[in-house]
Each structure stands twice: as structure tokens, then as C-alpha cells.
C-alpha positions, -999 to 999 in steps of 0.1 A, spaced: 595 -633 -169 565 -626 -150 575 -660 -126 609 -651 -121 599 -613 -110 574 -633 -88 602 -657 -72 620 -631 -65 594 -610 -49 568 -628 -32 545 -602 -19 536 -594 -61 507 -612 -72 504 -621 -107 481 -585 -120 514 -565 -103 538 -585 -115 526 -583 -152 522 -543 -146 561 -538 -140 567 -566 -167 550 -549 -190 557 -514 -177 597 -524 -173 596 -536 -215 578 -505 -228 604 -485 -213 635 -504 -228 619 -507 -261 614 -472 -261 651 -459 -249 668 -488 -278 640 -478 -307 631 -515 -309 596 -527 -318 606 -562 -299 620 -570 -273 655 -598 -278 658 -628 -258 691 -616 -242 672 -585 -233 649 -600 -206 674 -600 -176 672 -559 -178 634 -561 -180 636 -582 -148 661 -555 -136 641 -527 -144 607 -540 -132 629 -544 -99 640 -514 -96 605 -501 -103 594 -520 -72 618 -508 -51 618 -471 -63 577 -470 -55 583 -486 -22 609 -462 -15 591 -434 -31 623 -415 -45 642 -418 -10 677 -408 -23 693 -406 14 681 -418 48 695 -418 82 678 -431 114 694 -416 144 680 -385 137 654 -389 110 663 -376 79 653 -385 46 660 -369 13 637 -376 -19 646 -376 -54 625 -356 -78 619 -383 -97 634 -419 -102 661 -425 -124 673 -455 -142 707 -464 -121 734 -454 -146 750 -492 -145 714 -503 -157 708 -476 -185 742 -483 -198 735 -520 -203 699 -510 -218 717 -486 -246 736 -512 -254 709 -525 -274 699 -492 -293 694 -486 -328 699 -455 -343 671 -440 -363 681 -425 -396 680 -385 -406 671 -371 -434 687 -339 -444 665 -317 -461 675 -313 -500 
């Protein structure tokens, strides 16, 4: 994974490139409750840690215009709705107890 995010963005060099790797599959293990990661799951880690890139280099820019120069930021970055929705795909459910 960490190749391909490096193919596909040149200017990482391999420290960076493991950061969002790893950064990218904490977060999608932690919103599907999965201790591991699944083979058909490392395209959204590649997606994520992409996103990640962008949204630092951005810095939450959620509008921009140049004539002008207006930018409006983002309180904080969100997963893109398209993305999260393919991520929760892969969630488990934890089980509840009721009390007796």
C-alpha cells in the first residue's frame, strides 16, 4: 500500500507515506470494529490516506474563489460521505447486553 500511495503522490517519501498508511487503517478499523484489516479493504485505506493528504494540504478549505480572494475553512475534516459509506460497509456490530 505504502508504494502505491507513493506512485500516486510523488512528493511523499517513504516515513509520510507509512504515517497516512497507517494513520488511514487505524481509522477504518476503528469506524467497522475490526481488529484487521480485509484484503478488499485496502483501496479505502489508499483513499483515505489520500484524502488525508489533500485535506492537510488544504487545511479544511471548504470553498475558494480567486477573483476576489475568498476562502472558507471547515472546522474540521470530514470523511467525504461517498467514502464513509463504502468504509461502513465493512462494519460489524458489537453485541449488547441487557441488564437482567
Amino acid at each position: 500500500m505504502k508504494n502505491t500511495l507513493m506512485r500516486l503522490n510523488p512528493q511523499l517519501n517513504e516515513i509520510e507515506a507509512q504515517f497516512y498508511i497507517d494513520a488511514s487503517i487505524n481509522t477504518i478499523l476503528s469506524i467497522t470494529n475490526r481488529k484487521t484489516l480485509l484484503p478488499q479493504m485496502e483501496m479505502l485505506v489508499i483513499q483515505l490516506a489520500i484524502f488525508l493528504i489533500t485535506g492537510i494540504q488544504r487545511q479544511g478549505i471548504t470553498s475558494r474563489s480567486e477573483g476576489a480572494i475568498s476562502e472558507s475553512y471547515a472546522d474540521n475534516a470530514q470523511i467525504p460521505q461517498t467514502l464513509m459509506t463504502q468504509i461502513q460497509a465493512y462494519r460489524l456490530l458489537r453485541p449488547v447486553q441487557y441488564g437482567s
